[in-house]
Rosetta silent file (secondary structure, phi, psi, omega in degrees, C-alpha in Angstrom):
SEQUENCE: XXXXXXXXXXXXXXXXXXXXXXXXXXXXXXXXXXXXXXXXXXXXXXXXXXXXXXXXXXXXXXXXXXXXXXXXXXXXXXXXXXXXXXXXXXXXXXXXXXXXXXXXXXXXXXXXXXXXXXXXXXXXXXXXXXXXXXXXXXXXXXXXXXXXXXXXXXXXXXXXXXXXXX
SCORE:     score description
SCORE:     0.000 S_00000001
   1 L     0.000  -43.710  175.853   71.582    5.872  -12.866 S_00000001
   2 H   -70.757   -0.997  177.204   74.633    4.140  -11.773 S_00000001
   3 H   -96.732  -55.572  166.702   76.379    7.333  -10.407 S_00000001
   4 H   -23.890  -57.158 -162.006   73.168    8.339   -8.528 S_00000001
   5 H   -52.327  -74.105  153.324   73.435    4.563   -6.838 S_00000001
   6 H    13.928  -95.929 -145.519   77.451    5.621   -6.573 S_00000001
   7 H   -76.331   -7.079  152.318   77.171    8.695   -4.807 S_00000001
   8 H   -50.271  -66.043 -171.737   73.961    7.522   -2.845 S_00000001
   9 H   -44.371  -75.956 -139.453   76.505    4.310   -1.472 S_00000001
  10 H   -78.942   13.173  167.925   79.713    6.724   -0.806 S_00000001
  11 H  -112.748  -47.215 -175.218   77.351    9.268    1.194 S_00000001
  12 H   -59.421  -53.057 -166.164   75.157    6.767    3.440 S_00000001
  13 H   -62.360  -39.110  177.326   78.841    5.352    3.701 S_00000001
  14 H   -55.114  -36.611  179.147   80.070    8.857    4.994 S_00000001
  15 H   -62.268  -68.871 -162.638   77.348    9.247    7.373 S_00000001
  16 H   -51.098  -35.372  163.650   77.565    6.176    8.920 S_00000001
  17 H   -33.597  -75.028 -157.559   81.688    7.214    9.334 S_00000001
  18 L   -77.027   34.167  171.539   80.765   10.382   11.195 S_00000001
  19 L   -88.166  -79.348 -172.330   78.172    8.688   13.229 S_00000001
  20 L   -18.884  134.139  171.670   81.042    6.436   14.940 S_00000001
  21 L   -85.013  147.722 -165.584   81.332    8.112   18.306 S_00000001
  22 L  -115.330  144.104 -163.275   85.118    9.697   19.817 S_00000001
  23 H   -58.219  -21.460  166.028   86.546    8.273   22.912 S_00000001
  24 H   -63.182   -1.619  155.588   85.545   12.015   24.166 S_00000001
  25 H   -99.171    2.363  179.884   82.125   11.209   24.123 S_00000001
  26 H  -114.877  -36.278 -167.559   82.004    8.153   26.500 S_00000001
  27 E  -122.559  141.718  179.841   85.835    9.216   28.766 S_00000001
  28 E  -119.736  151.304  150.630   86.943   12.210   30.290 S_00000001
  29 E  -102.872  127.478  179.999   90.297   12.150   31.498 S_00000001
  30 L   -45.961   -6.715  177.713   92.082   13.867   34.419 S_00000001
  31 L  -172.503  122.195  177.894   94.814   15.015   32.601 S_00000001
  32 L   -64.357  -38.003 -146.289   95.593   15.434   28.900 S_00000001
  33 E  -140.289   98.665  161.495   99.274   16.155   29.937 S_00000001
  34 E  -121.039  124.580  153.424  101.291   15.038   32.907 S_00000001
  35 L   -58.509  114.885  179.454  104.986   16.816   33.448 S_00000001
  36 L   -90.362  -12.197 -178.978  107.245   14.355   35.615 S_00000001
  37 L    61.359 -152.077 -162.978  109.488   17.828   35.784 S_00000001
  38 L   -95.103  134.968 -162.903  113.415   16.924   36.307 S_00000001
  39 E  -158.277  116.560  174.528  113.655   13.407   37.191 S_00000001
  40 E   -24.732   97.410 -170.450  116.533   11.164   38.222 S_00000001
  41 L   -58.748  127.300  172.686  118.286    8.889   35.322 S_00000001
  42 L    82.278   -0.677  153.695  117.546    5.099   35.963 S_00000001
  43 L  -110.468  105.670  163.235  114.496    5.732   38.651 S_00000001
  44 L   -16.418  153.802  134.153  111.095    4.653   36.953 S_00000001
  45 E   -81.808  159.963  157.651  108.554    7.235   37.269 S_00000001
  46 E  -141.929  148.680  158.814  104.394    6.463   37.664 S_00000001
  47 L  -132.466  159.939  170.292  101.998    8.411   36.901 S_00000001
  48 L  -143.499  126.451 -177.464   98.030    7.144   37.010 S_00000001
  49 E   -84.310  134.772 -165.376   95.812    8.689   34.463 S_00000001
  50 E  -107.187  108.705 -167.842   92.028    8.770   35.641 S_00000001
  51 E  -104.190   81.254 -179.445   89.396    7.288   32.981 S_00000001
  52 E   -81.266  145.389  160.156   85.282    8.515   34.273 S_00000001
  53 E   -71.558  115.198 -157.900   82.881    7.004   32.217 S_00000001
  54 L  -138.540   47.492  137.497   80.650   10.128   31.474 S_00000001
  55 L  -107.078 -165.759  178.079   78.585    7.890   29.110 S_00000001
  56 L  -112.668   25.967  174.660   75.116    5.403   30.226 S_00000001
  57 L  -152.123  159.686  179.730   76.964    2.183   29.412 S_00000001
  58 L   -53.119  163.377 -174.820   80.144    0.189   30.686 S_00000001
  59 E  -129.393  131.894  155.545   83.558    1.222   28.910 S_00000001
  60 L  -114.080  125.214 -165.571   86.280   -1.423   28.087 S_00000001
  61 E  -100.500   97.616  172.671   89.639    0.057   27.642 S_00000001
  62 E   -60.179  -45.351 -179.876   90.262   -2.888   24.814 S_00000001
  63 E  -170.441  156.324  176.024   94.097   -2.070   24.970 S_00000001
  64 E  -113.730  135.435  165.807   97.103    0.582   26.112 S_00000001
  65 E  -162.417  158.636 -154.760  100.612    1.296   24.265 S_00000001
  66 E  -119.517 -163.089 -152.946  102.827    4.075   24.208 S_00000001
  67 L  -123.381  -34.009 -152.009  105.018    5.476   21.501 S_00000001
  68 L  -139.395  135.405  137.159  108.331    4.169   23.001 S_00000001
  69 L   -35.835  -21.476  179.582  109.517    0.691   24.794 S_00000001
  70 L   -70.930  -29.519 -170.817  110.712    3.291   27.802 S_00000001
  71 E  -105.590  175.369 -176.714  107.003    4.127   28.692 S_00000001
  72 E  -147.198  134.664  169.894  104.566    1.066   29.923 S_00000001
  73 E  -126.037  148.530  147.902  100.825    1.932   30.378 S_00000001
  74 E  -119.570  145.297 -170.995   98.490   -0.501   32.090 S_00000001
  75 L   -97.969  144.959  151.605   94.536   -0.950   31.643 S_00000001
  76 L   -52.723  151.575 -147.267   92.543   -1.540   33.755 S_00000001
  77 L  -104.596  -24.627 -159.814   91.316   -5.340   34.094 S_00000001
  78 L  -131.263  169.896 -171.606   87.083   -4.719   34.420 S_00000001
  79 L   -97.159  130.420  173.723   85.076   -2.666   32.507 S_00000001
  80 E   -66.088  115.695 -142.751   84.444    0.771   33.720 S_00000001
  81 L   -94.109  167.545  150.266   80.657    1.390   34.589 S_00000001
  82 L   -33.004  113.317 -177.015   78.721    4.662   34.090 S_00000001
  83 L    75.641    9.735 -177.076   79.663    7.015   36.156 S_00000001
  84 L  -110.744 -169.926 -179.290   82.976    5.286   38.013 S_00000001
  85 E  -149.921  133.608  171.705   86.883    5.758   37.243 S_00000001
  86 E  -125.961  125.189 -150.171   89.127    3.830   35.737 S_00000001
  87 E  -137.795  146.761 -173.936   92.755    3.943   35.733 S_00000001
  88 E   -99.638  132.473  168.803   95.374    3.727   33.412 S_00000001
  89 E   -85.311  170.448  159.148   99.504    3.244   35.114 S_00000001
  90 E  -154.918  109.196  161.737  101.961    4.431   33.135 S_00000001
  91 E   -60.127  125.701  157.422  105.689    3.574   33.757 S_00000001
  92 E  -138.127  144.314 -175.881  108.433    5.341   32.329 S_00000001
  93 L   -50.276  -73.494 -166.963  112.048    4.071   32.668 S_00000001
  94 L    92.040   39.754 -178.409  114.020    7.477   32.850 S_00000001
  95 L  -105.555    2.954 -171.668  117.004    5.401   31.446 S_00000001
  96 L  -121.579  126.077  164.706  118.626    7.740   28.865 S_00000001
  97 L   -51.578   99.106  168.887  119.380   11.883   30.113 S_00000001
  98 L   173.493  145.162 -161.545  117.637   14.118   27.908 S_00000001
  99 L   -59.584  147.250 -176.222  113.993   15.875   27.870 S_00000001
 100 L  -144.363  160.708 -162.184  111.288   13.786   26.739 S_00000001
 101 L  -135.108  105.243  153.608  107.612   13.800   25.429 S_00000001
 102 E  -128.791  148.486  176.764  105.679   10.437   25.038 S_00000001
 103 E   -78.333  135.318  159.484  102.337    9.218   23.845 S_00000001
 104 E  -103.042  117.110  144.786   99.930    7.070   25.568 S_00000001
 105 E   -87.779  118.094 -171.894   97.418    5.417   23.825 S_00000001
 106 E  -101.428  150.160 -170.663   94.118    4.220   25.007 S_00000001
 107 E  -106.741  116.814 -165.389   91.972    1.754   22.908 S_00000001
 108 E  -122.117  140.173  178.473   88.367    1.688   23.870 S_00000001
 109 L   -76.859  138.415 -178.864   86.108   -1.371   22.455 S_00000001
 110 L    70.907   36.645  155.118   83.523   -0.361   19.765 S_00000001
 111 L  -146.736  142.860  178.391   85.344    3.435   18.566 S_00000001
 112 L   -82.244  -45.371  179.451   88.151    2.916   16.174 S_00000001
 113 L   -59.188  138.152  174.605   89.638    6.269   17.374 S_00000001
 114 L   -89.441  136.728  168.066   92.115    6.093   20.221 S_00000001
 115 E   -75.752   98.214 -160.971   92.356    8.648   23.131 S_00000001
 116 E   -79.312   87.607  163.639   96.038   10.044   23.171 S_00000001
 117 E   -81.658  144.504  169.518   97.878   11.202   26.823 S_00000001
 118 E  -110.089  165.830  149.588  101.378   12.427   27.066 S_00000001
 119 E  -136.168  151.224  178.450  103.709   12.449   29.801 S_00000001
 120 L  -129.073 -128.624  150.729  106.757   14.643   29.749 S_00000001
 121 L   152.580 -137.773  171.115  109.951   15.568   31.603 S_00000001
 122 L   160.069  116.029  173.423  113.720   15.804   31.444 S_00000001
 123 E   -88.552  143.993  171.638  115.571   12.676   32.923 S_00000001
 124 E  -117.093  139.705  179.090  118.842   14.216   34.311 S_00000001
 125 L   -65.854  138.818 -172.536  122.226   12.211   35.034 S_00000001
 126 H   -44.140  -29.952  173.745  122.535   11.174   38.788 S_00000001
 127 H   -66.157  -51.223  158.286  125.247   13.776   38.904 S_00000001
 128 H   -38.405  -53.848  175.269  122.760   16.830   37.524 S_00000001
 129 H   -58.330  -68.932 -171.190  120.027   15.711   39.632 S_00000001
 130 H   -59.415  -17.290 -165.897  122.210   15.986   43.008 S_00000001
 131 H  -115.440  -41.134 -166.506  123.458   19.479   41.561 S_00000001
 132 H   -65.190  -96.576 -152.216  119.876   20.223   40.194 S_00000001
 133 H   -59.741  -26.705  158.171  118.315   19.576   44.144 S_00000001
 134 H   -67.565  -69.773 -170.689  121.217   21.591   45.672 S_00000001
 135 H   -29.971  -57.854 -158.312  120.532   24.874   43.336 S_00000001
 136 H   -71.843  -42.175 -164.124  116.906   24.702   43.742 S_00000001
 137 H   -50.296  -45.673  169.627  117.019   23.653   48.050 S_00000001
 138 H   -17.001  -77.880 -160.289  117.999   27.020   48.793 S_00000001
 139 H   -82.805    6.187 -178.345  116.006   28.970   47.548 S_00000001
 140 H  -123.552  -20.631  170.887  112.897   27.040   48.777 S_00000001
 141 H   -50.100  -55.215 -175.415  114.628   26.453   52.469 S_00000001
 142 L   -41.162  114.243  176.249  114.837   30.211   53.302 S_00000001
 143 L   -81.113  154.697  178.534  112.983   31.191   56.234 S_00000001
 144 L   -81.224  153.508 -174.078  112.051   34.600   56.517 S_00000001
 145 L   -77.392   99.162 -178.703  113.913   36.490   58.978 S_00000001
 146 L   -51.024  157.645  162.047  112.421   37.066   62.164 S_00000001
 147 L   -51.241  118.751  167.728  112.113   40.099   64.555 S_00000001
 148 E  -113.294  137.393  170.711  114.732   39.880   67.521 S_00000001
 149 E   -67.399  113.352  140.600  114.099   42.281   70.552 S_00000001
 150 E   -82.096  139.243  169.328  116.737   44.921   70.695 S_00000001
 151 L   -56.501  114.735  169.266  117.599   47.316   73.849 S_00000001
 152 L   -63.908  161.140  176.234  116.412   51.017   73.183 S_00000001
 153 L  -135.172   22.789  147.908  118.302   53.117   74.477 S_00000001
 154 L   -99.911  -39.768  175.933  116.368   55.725   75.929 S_00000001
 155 L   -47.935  -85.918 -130.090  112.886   53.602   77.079 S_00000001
 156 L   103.618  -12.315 -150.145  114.468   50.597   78.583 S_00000001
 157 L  -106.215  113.632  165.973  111.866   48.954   76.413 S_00000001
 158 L   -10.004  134.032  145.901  112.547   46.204   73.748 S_00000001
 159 E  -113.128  129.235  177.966  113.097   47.437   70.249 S_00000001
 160 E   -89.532   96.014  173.087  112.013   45.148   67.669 S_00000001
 161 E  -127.993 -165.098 -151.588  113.972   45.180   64.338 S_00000001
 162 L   -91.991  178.481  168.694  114.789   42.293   61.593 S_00000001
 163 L   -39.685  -37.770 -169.300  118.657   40.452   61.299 S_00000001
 164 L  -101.927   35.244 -169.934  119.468   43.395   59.179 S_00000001
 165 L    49.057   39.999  161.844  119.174   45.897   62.088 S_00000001
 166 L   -90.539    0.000    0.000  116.813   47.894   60.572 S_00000001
């Protein structure tokens, strides 16, 4: 009789576990994942993460922390209503050169689970960066090469070919 009781207890207790609702039923977020790309050693970054309410009651983002002392997230101050957005900052220093991946954690009051964002990137030394932004400016400057009117030279009549006289 007392294991029946037992295994009665440690099942009502399981249900009631897997009851508890996941911050993915109450928040959607705009972005699981933001890339900061190549990014300048020793200039902060921001990014702001977008929190809708896609449940039918306010959401309080109870608390924010990261993974690192480098990253900073901020909550929002008010409780996010049904159907609004609410947004989380996130800071990240950029003070040491080398690629990087950190977690954001959001805390929502009443779910034990937390909802987990990264940001990612690759801080580069101010020398790298400046070497970085030349390599790449090129190849994103280039205009395409226009037609210039050439003389024919039987017509009289403009011939139009490109820079490389074709």
């Amino acid at each position: 009789m007392k294991k029946i009781l037992l295994l009665s207890a440690a099942f009502m207790f399981t249900l009631g576990v897997m009851a508890q609702p996941k911050p993915d039923d109450v928040i959607k977020v705009n972005a699981e994942t933001h890339d900061f790309g190549k990014i300048k050693q020793g200039e902060p970054v921001t990014f702001i993460f977008e929190i809708k309410n896609i449940s039918d009651k306010p959401v309080v983002v109870e608390n924010t922390s990261a993974s690192c002392g480098c990253t900073t997230p901020e909550k929002p101050t008010e409780p996010i209503m049904p159907g609004t957005t609410g947004k989380v900052k996130v800071v990240y220093n950029a003070a040491n050169p080398a690629p990087f991946t950190k977690d954001v954690y959001i805390k929502l009051a009443g779910i034990d689970a937390q909802k987990i964002v990264h940001i990612t990137g690759e801080v580069l030394t101010a020398e790298a960066f400046e070497a970085w932004k030349k390599e790449k400016k090129p190849a994103t400057q280039q205009a395409p090469q226009a037609a210039t009117p050439k003389p024919a030279a039987t017509t009289g009549q403009p011939k139009f070919t490109t820079a490389s006289g074709n």
